[in-house]
Structure formats: structure tokens, C-alpha cells
N, C-alpha and C positions, 0 to 999 in steps of 0.2 A: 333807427326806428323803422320798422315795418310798416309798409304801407297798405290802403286794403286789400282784403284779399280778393283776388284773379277769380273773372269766371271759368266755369268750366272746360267753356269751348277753348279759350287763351291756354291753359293748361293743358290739354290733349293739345294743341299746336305747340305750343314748346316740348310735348313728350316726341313728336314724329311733325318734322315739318312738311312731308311729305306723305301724307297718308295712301295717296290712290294709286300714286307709285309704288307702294308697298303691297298694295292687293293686289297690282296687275303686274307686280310681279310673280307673287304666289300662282297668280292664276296662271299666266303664258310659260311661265319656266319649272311649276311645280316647285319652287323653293320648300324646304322645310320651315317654321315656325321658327327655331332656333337658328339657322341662317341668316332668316331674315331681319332677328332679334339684332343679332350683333352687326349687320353691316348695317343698318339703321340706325342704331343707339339707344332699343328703347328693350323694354322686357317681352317674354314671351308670353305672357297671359294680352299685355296691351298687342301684340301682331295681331294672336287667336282674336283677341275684340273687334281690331279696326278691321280684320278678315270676314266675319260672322255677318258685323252690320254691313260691310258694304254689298256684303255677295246678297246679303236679306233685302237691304235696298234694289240692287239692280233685278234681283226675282223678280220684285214686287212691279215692274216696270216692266218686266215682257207680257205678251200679254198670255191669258190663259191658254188651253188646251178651246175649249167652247169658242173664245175669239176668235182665234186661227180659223177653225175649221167655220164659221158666219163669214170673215173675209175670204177664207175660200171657194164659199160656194156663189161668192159677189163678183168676182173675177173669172178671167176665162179659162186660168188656170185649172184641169180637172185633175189634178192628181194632188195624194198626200201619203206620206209615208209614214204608217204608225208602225212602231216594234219591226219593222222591218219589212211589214207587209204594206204591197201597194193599194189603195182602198182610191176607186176611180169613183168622181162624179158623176160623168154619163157616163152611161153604156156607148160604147163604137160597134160598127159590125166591119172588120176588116175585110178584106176581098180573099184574102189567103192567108196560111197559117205563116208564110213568112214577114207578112205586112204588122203582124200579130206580133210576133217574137220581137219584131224590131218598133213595135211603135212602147214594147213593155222593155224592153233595153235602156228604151230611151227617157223613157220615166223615171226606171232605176239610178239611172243614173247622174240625175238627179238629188234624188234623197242619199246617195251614197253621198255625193260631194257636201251636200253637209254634213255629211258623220264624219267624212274627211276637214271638213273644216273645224270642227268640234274635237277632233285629235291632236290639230295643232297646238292649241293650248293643252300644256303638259301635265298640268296640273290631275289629267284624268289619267293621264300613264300609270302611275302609281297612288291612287286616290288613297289618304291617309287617314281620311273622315267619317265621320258615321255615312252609311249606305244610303240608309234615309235619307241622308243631304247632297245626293249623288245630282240627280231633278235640278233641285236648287241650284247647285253651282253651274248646270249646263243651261237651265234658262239666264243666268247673269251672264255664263260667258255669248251666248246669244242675241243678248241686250246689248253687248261692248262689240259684238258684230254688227248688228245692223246701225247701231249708232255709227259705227265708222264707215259702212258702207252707203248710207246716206248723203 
């Protein structure tokens, strides 16, 4: 005789005991959907789900563009690196044009190392998702950076 029926949440944990093991793997190694399907044991529409919401969750928890740059301007941090361009807080007056080269090397270098750290999860190697959700996925893997780097 059947007993009552299981809530929802009970049922997606018997589908994937391991759901956030499953997105960060997507996310760090770039897995396929169907990879991750069968080493898992669940379908590929529930990966594509448990992938959507988590990476919509972790978005939703970095903070905006607006944010950033209000905590930027509160710190003494003056640099920020939008599209690739360096946009300074203050103005400096360097003494020489080599003080200049080297004090913008050094900014750079900077905002590289996060595009380099944004490379290492794989998952942007070969982005397999709509473009549109290109943003998204890089503010959540962002979010599982600075959470680990805290």
C-alpha cells in the first residue's frame, strides 16, 4: 500500500543527491549536459534545471554592476576594469611618461588576472548556451569565487 505522497523538495533529492556537485561541475570542467546526465543518474532536462537555477541563484547574489562601482568609489582602490578599458577614479599627475606606462601596467594587471581567473572555470572555453546567459554565468562563477576566497 502506498504511502503519502513525497514532497517536492524529497523527490528532486532522490532524483540527484548531489545537486551543487553537479553545477560546479558544469561550471569548473565545462561538462556537457548529457555527461553529466549519466555519471549522475538523473535526466538531462533535470542537469539543464538543476544548472539554470543554481547559476540564476548564485547571479542573483553577486552584486550588480551599480554596486561594484558605489563600493569602489568607498575604497581606495581607484581603478576598474570595464570591456577591457581601464576607467581610473582619480586623476594622478605622474612625474614621467615612464612612471605613467608603469603605474597603468600595473592596474592592468590587475583586471587581467581576473579574466584569468574567469578562464579557469571551463565552462566559458566552449560556452554551449545562449549568449545572453554568457553575464550570468560569469557573475555566479564570481560569486563561488569570492565566497571561496573569503
Amino acid at each position: 500500500m502506498p504511502g503519502p505522497p513525497r514532497p517536492a523538495a524529497d523527490l528532486a533529492q532522490a532524483a540527484c543527491p548531489r545537486p551543487g556537485l553537479l553545477v560546479r561541475a558544469h561550471l569548473r570542467n565545462g561538462d556537457r549536459y548529457e555527461r553529466l546526465a549519466d555519471g549522475f543518474g538523473v535526466g538531462v532536462a533535470t542537469v539543464c534545471r538543476y544548472v539554470h537555477e543554481a547559476v540564476d541563484l548564485l547571479a542573483d547574489l553577486a552584486r550588480s554592476l551599480t554596486a561594484a562601482l558605489r563600493a569602489l568609489a568607498w575604497t581606495w582602490r581607484n581603478f576598474a576594469v570595464l570591456d577591457g578599458t581601464v576607467v581610473q577614479r582619480a586623476a594622478t599627475s605622474p612625474a614621467t611618461t615612464r612612471e605613467a606606462n608603469r603605474a597603468h601596467a600595473a592596474t592592468r594587471a590587475r583586471g587581467e588576472r581576473g579574466l584569468a581567473v574567469l578562464k579557469t572555470w571551463n565552462v566559458f572555453t566552449r560556452f554551449r548556451g545562449c549568449p545572453r546567459r554568457v553575464g550570468t554565468f560569469a557573475r555566479a562563477v564570481l560569486t563561488l569565487e569570492d565566497a571561496f576566497h573569503e
